[in-house]
N, C-alpha and C positions, 0 to 999 in steps of 0.2 A: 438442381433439376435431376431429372433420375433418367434421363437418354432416352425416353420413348421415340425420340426424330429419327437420332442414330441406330438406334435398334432398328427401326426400320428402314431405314437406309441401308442395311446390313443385311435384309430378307430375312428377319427373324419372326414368324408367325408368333402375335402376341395377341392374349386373349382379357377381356373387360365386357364389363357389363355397364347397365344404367343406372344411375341415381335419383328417383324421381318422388320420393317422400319428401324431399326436403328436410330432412332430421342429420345431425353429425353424429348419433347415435348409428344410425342401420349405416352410418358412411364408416366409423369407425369400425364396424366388427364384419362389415364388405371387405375394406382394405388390410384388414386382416386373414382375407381366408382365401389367398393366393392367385390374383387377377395380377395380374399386368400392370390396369389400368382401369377406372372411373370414368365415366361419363355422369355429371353435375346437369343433369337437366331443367334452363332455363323455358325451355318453350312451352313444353306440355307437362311438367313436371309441378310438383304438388309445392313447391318449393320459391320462392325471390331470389332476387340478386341480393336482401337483404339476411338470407338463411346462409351463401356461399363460403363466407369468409369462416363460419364454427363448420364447415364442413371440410375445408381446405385445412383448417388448423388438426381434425380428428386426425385427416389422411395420410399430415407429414411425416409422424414416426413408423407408419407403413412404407413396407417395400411398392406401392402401389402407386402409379403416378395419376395426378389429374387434370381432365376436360371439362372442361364448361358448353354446353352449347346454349350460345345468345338466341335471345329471340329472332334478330334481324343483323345486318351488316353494318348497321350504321357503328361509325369507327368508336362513339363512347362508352356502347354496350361492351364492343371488344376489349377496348382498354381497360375500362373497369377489372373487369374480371381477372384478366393480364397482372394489373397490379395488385388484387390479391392475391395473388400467386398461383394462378390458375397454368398450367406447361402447355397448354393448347387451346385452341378454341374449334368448336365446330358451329359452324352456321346452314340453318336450311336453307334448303330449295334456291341451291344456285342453280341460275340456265343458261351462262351466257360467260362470256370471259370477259364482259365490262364487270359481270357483276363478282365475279371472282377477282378481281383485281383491285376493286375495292374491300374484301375483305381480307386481303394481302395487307393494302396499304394501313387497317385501320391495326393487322397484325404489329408491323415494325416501326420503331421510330424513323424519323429522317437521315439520311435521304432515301430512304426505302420503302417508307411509307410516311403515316400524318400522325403516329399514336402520339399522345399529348406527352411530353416529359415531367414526369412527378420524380421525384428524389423519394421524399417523404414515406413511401409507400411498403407493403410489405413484401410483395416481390425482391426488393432490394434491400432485404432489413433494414428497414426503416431507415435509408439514405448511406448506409457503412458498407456497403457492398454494389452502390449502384454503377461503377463503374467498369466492374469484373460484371456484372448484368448486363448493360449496354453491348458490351462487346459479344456476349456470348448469344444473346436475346435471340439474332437472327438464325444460328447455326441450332437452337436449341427449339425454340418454339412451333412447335406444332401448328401447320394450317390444313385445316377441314373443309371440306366443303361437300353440301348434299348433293346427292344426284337423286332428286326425286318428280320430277316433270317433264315431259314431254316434251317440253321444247329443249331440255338440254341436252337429249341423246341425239338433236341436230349439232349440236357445238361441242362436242367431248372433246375433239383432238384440240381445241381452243380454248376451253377450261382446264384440260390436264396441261397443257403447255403452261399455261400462265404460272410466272417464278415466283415462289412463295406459297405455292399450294402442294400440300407432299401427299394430300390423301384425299383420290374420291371414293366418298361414304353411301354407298346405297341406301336407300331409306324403301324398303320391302313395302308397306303399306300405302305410302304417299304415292310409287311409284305404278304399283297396282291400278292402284284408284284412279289415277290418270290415265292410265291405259286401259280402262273399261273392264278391268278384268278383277277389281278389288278380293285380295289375300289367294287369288290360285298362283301360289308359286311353281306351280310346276306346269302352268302356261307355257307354249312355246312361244308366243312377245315376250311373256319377263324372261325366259331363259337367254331367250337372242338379246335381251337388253342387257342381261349381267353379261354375256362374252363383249359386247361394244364397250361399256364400261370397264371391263379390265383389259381390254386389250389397247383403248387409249390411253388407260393409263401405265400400261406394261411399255407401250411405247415410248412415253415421255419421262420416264423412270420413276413414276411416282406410284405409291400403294393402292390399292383398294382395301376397303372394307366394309362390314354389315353388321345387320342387327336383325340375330333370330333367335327364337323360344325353344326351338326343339334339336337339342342336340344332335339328335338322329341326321340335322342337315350337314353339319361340320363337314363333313369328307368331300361332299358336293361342291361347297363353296371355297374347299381348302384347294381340291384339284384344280379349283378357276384360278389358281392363284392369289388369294382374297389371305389378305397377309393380318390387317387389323381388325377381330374377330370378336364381337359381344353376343354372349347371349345370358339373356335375362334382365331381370330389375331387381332395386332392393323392393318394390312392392309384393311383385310376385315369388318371389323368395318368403314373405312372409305370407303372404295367403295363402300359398301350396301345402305348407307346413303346419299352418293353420287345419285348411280344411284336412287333412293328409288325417293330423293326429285324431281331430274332430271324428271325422268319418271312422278312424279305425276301435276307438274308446263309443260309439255308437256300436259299431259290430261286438264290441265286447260285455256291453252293457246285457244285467240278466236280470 
């Protein structure tokens, strides 16, 4: 594992983006070009839980550690991806600390949680390492949870309490759109929502972080305190770039 917990745990502002083609390709020459950290999007990402396992394999000899985010909380999703060697999970649209305690539990084995015990797996190279795994599993793996709905900025200081949860994740557009105000991030609701959410989570020692497109925010969201920090995708990395060269060999065209 590459410390992404510990790093944070440490107040180290670390920086990643999305994965959302589903290709080990744009994942291999991502985790090459100096992030942090990955995010493997299962939810809205172009990609399966049957794409994850060649994209975890491009990532390993990157300095670049990786997330997975499941579609839902249910514990097989989590484990899954766990055991192929995913360093964290993030799960949407937690509102509640029943439901963030369940994706704790489907995070660690027993007595910690319910994740099923496989040996066999890659996580553990393939059974020769799974007992240096077990033990380190809890101190190592990363738990995510979204903060995108409305009903969960009733419950913060009860989802950031809950043990096993080291980061809450803003989700900028889900959050909006709940709040009637879909993409004005410079609302004063979403503003007063990201200081609720880093300030329960500043208080229960646990991190925030987000996901936005225009670097120009960085400073804003750095001064919140906002420690795990993405912006971009590998999609739009290649459409930019696309259209960027497109457009510029168009002006040059005689």
């Amino acid at each position: 594992m590459k410390n992404l917990k510990k790093r944070l745990q440490r107040g180290e502002t670390l920086h990643g983006c999305w994965l959302n083609l589903g290709s080990s390709l744009t994942a291999e020459i991502v985790g090459q070009a100096g992030f942090d950290w990955v995010l493997i999007d299962l939810e809205h990402g172009a990609g399966t839980e049957g794409h994850v396992l060649a994209q975890l394999q491009a990532l390993e000899r990157s300095p670049t550690a990786a997330l997975v985010r499941v579609e839902s909380a249910e514990s097989q999703r989590i484990g899954r991806v766990l055991d192929l060697g995913a360093e964290g999970v993030m799960v949407p649209k937690v509102s509640s600390a029943a439901e963030a305690e369940k994706v704790v539990r489907g995070l660690h084995y027993p007595p910690h949680g319910n994740r099923g015990v496989a040996k066999m797996v890659r996580a553990t190279n393939f059974g020769q390492d799974f007992n240096a795994y077990y033990q380190q599993s809890r101190d190592s793996i990363l738990g995510v949870v979204q903060i995108e709905t409305e009903e969960a900025l009733h419950h913060l200081d009860a989802i950031a309490a809950t043990e096993g949860v080291d980061v809450l994740f803003i989700g900028p557009a889900d959050l909006t759109m709940e709040l009637g105000i879909f993409g004005q991030f410079d609302h004063p609701k979403f503003k007063e929502a990201l200081k609720e959410i880093t300030n329960a989570a500043r208080h229960a020692g646990k991190a925030t972080g987000i996901l936005f497109f225009n670097p120009d925010d960085y400073q804003t969201y750095h001064d919140l305190g906002i420690r795990l920090i993405a912006c971009g995708a590998d999609a739009t990395f290649v459409a930019d770039g696309a259209r960027n060269l497109a457009a510029k060999l168009k002006g040059l065209r005689v």
